[in-house]
Short mmCIF file of the C-alpha atoms (twelve columns), coordinates in Angstrom:
data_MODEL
# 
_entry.id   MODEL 
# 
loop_
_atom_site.group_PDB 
_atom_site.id 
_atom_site.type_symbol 
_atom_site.label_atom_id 
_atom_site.label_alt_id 
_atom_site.label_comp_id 
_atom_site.label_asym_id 
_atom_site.label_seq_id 
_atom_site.Cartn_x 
_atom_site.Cartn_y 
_atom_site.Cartn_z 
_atom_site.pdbx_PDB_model_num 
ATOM 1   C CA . UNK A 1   -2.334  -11.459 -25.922 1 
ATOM 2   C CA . UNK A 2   -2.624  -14.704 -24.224 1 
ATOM 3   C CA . UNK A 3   0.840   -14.541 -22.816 1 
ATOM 4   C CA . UNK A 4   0.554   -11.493 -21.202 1 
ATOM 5   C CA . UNK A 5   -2.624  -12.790 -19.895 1 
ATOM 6   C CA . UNK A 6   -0.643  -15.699 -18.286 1 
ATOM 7   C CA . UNK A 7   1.375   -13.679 -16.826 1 
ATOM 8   C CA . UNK A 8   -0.896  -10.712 -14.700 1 
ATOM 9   C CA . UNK A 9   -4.227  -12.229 -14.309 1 
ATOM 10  C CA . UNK A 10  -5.382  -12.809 -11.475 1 
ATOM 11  C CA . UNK A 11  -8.684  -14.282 -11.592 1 
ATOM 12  C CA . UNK A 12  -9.877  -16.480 -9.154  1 
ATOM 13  C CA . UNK A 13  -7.803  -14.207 -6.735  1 
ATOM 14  C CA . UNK A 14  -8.863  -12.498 -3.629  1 
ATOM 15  C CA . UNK A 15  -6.934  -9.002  -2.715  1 
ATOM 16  C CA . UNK A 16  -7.758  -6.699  0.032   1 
ATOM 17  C CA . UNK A 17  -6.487  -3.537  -0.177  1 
ATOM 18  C CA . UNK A 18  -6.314  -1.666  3.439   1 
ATOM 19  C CA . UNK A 19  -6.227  2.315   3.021   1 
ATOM 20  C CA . UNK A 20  -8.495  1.344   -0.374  1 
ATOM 21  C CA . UNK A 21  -10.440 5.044   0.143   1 
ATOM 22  C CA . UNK A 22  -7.213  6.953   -0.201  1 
ATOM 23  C CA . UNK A 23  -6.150  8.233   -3.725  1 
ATOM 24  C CA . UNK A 24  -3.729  6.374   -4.100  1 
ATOM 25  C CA . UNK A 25  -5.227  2.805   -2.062  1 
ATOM 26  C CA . UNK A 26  -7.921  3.493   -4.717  1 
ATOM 27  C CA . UNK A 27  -6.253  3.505   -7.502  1 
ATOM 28  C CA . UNK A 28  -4.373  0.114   -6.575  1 
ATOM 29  C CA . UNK A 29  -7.730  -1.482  -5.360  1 
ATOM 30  C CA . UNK A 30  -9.099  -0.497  -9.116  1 
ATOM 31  C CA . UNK A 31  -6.098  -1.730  -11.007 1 
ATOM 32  C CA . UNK A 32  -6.123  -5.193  -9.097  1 
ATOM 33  C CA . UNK A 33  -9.967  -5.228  -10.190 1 
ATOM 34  C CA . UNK A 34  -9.431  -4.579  -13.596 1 
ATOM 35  C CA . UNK A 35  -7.629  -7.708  -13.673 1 
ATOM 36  C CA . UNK A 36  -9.385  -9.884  -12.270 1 
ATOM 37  C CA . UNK A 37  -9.192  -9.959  -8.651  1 
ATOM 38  C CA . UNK A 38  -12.141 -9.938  -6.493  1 
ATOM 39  C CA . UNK A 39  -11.276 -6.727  -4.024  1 
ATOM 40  C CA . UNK A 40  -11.945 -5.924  -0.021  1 
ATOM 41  C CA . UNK A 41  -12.007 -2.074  0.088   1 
ATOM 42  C CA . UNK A 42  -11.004 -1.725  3.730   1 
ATOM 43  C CA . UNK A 43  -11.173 1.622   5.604   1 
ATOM 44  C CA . UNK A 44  -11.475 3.688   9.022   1 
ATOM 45  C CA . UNK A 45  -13.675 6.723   8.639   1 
ATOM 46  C CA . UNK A 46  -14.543 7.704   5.001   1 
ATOM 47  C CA . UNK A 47  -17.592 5.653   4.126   1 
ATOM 48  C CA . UNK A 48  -18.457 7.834   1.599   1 
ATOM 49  C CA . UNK A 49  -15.471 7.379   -0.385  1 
ATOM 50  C CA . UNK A 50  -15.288 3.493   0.012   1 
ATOM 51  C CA . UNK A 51  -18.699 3.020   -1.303  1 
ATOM 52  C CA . UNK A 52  -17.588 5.381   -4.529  1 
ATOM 53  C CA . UNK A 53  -14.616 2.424   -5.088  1 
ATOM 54  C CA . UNK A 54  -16.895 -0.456  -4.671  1 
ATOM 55  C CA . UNK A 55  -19.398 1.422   -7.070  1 
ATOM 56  C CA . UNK A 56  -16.259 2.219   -9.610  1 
ATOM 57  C CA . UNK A 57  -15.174 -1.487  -9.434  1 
ATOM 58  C CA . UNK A 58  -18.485 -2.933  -10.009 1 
ATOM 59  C CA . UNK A 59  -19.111 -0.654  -13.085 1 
ATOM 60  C CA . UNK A 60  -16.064 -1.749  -14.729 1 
ATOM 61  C CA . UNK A 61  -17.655 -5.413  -14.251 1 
ATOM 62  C CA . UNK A 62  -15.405 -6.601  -11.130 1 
ATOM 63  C CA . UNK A 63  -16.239 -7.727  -7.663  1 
ATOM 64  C CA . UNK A 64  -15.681 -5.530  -4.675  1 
ATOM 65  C CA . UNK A 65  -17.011 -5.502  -0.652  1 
ATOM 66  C CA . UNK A 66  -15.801 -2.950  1.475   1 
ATOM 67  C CA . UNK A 67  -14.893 -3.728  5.274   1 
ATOM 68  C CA . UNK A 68  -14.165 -0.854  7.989   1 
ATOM 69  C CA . UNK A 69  -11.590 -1.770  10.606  1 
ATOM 70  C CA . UNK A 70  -9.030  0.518   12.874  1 
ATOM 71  C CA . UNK A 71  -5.717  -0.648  11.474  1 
ATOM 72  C CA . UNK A 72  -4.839  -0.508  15.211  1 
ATOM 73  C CA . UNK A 73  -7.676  -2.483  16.410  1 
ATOM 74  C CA . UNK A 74  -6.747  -6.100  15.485  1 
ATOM 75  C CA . UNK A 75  -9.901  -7.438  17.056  1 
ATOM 76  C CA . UNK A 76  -11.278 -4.969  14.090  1 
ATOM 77  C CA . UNK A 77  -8.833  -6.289  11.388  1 
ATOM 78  C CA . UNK A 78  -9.604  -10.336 12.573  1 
ATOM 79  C CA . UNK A 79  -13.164 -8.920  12.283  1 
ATOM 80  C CA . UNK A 80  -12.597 -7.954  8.299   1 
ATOM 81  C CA . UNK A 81  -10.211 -10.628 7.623   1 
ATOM 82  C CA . UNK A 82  -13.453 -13.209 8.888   1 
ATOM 83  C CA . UNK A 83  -16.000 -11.456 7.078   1 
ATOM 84  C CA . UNK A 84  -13.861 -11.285 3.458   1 
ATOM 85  C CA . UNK A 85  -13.202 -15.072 4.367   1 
ATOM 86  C CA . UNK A 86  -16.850 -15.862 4.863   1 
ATOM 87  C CA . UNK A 87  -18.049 -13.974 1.222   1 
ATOM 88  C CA . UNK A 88  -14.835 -15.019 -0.710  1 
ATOM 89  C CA . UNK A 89  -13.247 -17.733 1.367   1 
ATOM 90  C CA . UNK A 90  -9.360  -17.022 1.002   1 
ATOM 91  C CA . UNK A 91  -7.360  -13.624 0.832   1 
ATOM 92  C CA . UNK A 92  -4.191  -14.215 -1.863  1 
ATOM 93  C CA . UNK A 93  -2.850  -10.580 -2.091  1 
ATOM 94  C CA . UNK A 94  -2.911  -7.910  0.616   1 
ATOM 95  C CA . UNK A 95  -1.737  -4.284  -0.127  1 
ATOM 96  C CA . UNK A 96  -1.327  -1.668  2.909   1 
ATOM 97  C CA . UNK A 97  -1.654  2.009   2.177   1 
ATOM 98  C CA . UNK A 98  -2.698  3.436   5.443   1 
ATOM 99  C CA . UNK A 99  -0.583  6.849   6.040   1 
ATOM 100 C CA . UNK A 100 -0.610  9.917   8.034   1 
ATOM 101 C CA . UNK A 101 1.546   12.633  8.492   1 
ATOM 102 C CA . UNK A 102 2.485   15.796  9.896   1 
ATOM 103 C CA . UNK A 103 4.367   19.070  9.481   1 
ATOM 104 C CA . UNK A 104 5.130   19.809  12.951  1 
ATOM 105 C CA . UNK A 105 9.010   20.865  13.131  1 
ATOM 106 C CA . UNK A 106 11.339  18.373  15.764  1 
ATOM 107 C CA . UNK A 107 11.402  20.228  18.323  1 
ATOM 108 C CA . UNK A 108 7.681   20.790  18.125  1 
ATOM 109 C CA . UNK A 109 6.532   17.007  18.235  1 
ATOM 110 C CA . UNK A 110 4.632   15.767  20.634  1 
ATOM 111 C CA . UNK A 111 4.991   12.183  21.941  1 
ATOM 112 C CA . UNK A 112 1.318   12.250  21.088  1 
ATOM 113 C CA . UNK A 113 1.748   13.003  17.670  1 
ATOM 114 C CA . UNK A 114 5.006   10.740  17.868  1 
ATOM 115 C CA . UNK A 115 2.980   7.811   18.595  1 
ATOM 116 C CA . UNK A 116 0.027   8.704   16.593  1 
ATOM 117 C CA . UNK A 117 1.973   8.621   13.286  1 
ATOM 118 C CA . UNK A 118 4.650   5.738   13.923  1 
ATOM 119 C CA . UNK A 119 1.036   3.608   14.919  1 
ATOM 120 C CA . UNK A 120 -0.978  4.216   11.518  1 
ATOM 121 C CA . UNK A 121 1.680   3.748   9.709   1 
ATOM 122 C CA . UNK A 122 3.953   0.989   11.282  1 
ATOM 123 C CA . UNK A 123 2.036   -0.617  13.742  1 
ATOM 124 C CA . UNK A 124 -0.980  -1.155  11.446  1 
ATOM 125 C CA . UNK A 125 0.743   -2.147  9.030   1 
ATOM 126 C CA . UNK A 126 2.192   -4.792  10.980  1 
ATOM 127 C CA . UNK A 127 -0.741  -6.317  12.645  1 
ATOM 128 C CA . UNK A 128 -2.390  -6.398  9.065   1 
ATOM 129 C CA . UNK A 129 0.686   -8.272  7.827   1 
ATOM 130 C CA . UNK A 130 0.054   -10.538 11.080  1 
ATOM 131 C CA . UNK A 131 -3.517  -10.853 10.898  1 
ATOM 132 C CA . UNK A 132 -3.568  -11.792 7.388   1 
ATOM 133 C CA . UNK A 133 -0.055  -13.858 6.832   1 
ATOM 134 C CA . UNK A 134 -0.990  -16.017 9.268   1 
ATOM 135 C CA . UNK A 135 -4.754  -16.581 7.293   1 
ATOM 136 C CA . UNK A 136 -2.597  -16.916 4.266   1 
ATOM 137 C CA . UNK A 137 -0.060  -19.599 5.819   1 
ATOM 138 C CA . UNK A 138 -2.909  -21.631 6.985   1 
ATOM 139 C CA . UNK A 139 -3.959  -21.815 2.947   1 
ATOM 140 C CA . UNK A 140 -1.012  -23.311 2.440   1 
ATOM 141 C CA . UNK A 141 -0.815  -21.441 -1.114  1 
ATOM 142 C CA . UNK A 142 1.099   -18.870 -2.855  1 
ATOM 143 C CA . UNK A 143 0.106   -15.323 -1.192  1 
ATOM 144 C CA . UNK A 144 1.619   -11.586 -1.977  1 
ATOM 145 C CA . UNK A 145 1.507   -8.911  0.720   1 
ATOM 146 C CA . UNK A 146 2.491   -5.036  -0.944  1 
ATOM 147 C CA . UNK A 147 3.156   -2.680  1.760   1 
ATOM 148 C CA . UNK A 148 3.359   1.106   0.731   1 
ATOM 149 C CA . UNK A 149 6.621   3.170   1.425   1 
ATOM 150 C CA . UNK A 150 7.481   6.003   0.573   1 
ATOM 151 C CA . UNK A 151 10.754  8.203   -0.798  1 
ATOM 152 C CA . UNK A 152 11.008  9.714   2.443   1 
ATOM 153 C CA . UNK A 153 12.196  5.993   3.733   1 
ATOM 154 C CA . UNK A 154 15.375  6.540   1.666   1 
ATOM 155 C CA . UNK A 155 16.108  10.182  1.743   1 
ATOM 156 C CA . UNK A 156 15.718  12.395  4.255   1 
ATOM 157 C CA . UNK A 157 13.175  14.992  4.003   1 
ATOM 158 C CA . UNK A 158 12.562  17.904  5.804   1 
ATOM 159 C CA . UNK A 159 9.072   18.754  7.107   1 
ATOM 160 C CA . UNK A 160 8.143   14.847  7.306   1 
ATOM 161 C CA . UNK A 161 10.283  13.853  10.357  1 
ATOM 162 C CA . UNK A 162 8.027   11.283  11.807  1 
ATOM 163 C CA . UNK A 163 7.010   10.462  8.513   1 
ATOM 164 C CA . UNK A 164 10.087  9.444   6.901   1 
ATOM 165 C CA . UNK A 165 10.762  7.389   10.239  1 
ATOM 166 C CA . UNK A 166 7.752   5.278   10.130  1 
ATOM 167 C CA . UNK A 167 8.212   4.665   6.453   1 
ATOM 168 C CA . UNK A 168 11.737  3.406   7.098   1 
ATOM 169 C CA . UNK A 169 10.211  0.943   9.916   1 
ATOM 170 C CA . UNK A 170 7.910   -0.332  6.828   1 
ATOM 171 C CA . UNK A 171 11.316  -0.791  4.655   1 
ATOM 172 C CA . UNK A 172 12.405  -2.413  7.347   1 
ATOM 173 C CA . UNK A 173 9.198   -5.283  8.379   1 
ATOM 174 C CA . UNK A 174 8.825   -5.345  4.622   1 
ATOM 175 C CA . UNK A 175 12.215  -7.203  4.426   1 
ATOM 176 C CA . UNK A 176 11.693  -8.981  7.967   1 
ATOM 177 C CA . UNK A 177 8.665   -11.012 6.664   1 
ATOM 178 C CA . UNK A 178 9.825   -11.306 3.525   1 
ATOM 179 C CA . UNK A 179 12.497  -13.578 4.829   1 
ATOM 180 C CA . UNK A 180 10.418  -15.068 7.767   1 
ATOM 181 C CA . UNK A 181 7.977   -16.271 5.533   1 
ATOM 182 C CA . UNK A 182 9.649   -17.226 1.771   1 
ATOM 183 C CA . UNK A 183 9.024   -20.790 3.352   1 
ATOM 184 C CA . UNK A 184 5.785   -20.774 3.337   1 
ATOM 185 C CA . UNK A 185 5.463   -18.948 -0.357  1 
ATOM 186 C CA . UNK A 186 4.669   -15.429 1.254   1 
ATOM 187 C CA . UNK A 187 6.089   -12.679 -1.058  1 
ATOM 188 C CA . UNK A 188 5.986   -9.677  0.583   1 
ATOM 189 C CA . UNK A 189 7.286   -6.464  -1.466  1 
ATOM 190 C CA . UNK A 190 7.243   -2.726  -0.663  1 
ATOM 191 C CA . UNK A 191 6.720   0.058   -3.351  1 
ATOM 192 C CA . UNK A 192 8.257   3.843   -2.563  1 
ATOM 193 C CA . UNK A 193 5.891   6.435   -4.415  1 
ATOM 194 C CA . UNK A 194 7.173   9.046   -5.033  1 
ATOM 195 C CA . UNK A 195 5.097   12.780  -5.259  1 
ATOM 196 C CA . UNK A 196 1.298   11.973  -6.034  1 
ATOM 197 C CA . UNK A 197 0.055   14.889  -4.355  1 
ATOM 198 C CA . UNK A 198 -2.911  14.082  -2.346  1 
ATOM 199 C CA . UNK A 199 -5.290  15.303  0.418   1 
ATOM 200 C CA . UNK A 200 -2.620  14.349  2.954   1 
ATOM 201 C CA . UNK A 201 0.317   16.030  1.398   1 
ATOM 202 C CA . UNK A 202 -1.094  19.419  0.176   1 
ATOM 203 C CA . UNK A 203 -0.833  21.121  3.009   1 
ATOM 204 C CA . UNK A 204 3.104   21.244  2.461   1 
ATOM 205 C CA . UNK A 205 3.218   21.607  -0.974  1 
ATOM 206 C CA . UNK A 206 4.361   25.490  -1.012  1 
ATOM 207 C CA . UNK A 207 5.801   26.898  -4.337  1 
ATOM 208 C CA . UNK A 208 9.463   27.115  -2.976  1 
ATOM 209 C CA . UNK A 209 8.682   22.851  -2.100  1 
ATOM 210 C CA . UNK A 210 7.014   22.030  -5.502  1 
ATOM 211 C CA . UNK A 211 10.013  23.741  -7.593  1 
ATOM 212 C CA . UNK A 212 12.017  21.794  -4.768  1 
ATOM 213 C CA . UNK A 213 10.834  18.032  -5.603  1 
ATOM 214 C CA . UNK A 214 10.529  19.132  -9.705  1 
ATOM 215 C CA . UNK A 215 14.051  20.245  -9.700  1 
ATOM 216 C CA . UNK A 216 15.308  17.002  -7.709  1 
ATOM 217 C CA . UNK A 217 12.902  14.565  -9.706  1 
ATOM 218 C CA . UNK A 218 14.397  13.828  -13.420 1 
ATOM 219 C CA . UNK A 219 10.735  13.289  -14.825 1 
ATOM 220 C CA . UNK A 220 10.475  16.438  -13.913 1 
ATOM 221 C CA . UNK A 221 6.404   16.186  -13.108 1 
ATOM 222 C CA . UNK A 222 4.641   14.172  -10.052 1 
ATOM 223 C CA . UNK A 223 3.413   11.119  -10.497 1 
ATOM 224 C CA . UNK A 224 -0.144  10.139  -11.497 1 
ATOM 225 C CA . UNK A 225 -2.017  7.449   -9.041  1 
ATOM 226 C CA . UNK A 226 -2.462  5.199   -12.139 1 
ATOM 227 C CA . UNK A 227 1.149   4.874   -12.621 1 
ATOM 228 C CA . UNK A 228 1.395   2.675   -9.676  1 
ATOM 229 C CA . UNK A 229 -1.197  0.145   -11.233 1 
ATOM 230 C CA . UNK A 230 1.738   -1.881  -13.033 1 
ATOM 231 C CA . UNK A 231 4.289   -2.603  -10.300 1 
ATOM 232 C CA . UNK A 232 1.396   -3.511  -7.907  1 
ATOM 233 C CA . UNK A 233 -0.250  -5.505  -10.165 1 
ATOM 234 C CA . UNK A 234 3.193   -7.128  -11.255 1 
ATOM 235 C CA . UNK A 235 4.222   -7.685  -7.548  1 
ATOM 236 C CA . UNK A 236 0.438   -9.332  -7.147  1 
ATOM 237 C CA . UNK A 237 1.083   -11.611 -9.622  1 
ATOM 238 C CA . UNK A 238 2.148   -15.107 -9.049  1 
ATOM 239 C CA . UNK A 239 3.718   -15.666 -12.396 1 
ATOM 240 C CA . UNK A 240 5.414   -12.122 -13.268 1 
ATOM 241 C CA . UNK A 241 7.131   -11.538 -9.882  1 
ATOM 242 C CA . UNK A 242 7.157   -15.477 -8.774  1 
ATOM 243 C CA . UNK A 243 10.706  -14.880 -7.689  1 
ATOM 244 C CA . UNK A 244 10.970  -11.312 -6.433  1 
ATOM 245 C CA . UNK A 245 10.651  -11.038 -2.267  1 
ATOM 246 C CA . UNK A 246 11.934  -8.491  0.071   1 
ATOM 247 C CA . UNK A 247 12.252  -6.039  -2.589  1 
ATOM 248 C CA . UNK A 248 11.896  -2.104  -2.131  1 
ATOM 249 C CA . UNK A 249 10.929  -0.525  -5.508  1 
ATOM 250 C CA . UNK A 250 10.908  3.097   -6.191  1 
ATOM 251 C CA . UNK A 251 7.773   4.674   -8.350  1 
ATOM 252 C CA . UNK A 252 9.177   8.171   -8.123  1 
ATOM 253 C CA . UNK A 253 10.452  9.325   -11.710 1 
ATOM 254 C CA . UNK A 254 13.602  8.760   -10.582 1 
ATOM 255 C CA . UNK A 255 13.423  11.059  -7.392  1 
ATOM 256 C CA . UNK A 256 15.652  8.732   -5.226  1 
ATOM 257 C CA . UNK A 257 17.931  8.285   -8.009  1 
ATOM 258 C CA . UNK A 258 19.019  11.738  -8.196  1 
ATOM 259 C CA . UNK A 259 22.314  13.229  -6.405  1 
ATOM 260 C CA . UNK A 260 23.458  16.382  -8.126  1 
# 
C-alpha cells in the first residue's frame, strides 16, 4: 500500500531510543526498525540485553548500534549522541524510556530515594531532550522527540508516590519544549502506557492490585509492549503526525478514561 507507505516510513531516518533494553524501550526500538529507521539502542547497565535488541533488529534486516551512557551523565549522553553522529551522521527521532520506581510508603521516603527517582526519570530525560534538540536544531530539519509517561502522571496512584510525580514533571517538559521549539520543527510528544507489566512493576502487582487496575481498565486486560509500536511510530513520523506537538496520549485501554 504505497500510501500507507508515504505516510510511516521512515527510511533514511536515524532514531535513538534511550531505555532501548527495557521491555517496553525494546519493543519501540524494534517497531521504529521495522520501518525503516536505522536505531541507537542506548543503555546504563544491561549489556546483555542491548546486544539481544541489536541482534533482533539486525535479523529482521534493519540497522542497529547500541551506545551505553548514564542518562545523568551528560558528558556520557554528548559521548553517545557523537558516536551515533559519527556512524550515521544525524539523529531525526529520539524516544526516552528510562524509569525507575519504588514502593516505599510517604512517610518512608528517603530524600535519597526522592532524588534517585525524580533524576532517572526527569532529569535524564531532560538533558537527553537537551543534548539531542540542540544536535537536531543545528540540522536545521524536521526532528521528533517521544518521551514516555505514564498513567500515574494523570491519576493518582497509590504505592508509586515518587513515581507518579516524576512522570507528571515529564507531562510537564514534554509540553515546555514542545512549544520552545515548534520554531525550529521539533515535535516533541509524550505517550502514557498504561499496565505492561514488567521487571520494574512486578514487585507491586499483588492479586488485590491486579483485580484493582482490571476492574478500573475498560479493556479489561494489560497491555502488550507491541501495542505501543503504532502511536510511536505515528508520532515518529513526519507525514502522519506532521501537525501534532505537545500532545499527551494515553495507551492504557482506556484506564485514564474511566471514573465510575
Amino acid at each position: 500500500m504505497p500510501y500507507v507507505d508515504e505516510l510511516f516510513s521512515l527510511r533514511g531516518k536515524v532514531a535513538v531510543v534511550v531505555g532501548g533494553s527495557g521491555l517496553l524501550g525494546g519493543r519501540i526500538a524494534c517497531a521504529l526498525a521495522r520501518v525503516g529507521a536505522k536505531v541507537a539502542v542506548v543503555f546504563n547497565r544491561n549489556r546483555e540485553a542491548a546486544d539481544n535488541r541489536v541482534k533482533e533488529i539486525e535479523g529482521h534486516g534493519g540497522e542497529a548500534m547500541k551506545a551505553q551512557a548514564n542518562v545523568l551523565n551528560k558528558l556520557e549522553i554528548q559521548k553517545v549522541r557523537d558516536q551515533i553522529c559519527s556512524r550515521w551522521d544525524k539523529v531525526h527521532i529520539l524516544v526516552n524510556a528510562p524509569g525507575v520506581n519504588s514502593t516505599t510508603p510517604v512517610l518512608e521516603i528517603t530524600e535519597e530515594e526522592w532524588h534517585a527517582i525524580l533524576n532517572t526519570n526527569l532529569k535524564g530525560i531532560f538533558l537527553c531532550c537537551q543534548v539531542f534538540g540542540e544536535l537536531m536544531i543545528k540540522q536545521k530539519e524536521r526532528g521528533s522527540i517521544i518521551n514516555v509517561s505514564s498513567v500515574s502522571s494523570e491519576v493518582p496512584l497509590s504505592k508509586v508516590f515518587t513515581y507518579s510525580i516524576s512522570k507528571s514533571g515529564v507531562n510537564s517538559l514534554t509540553r515546555s519544549l514542545a512549544r520552545d521549539w515548534a520554531s525550529s520543527k521539533i515535535r516533541v510528544n509524550a505517550i502514557i502506557p498504561g499496565f505492561f507489566p514488567a521487571e520494574q512493576n512486578r514487585t507491586i502487582l499483588t492479586d488485590e492490585r491486579k483485580k484493582s487496575i482490571l476492574d478500573h481498565t475498560p479493556m479489561g486486560r494489560y497491555g502488550e509492549p507491541e501495542e505501543l509500536a503504532g502511536v510511536v511510530v505515528w508520532l515518529a513520523s513526519e507525514r502522519a503526525s506532521s501537525f501534532v506537538t505537545a500532545a499527551i496520549i494515553p495507551v492504557d485501554g482506556g484506564f485514564t478514561g474511566m471514573t465510575i
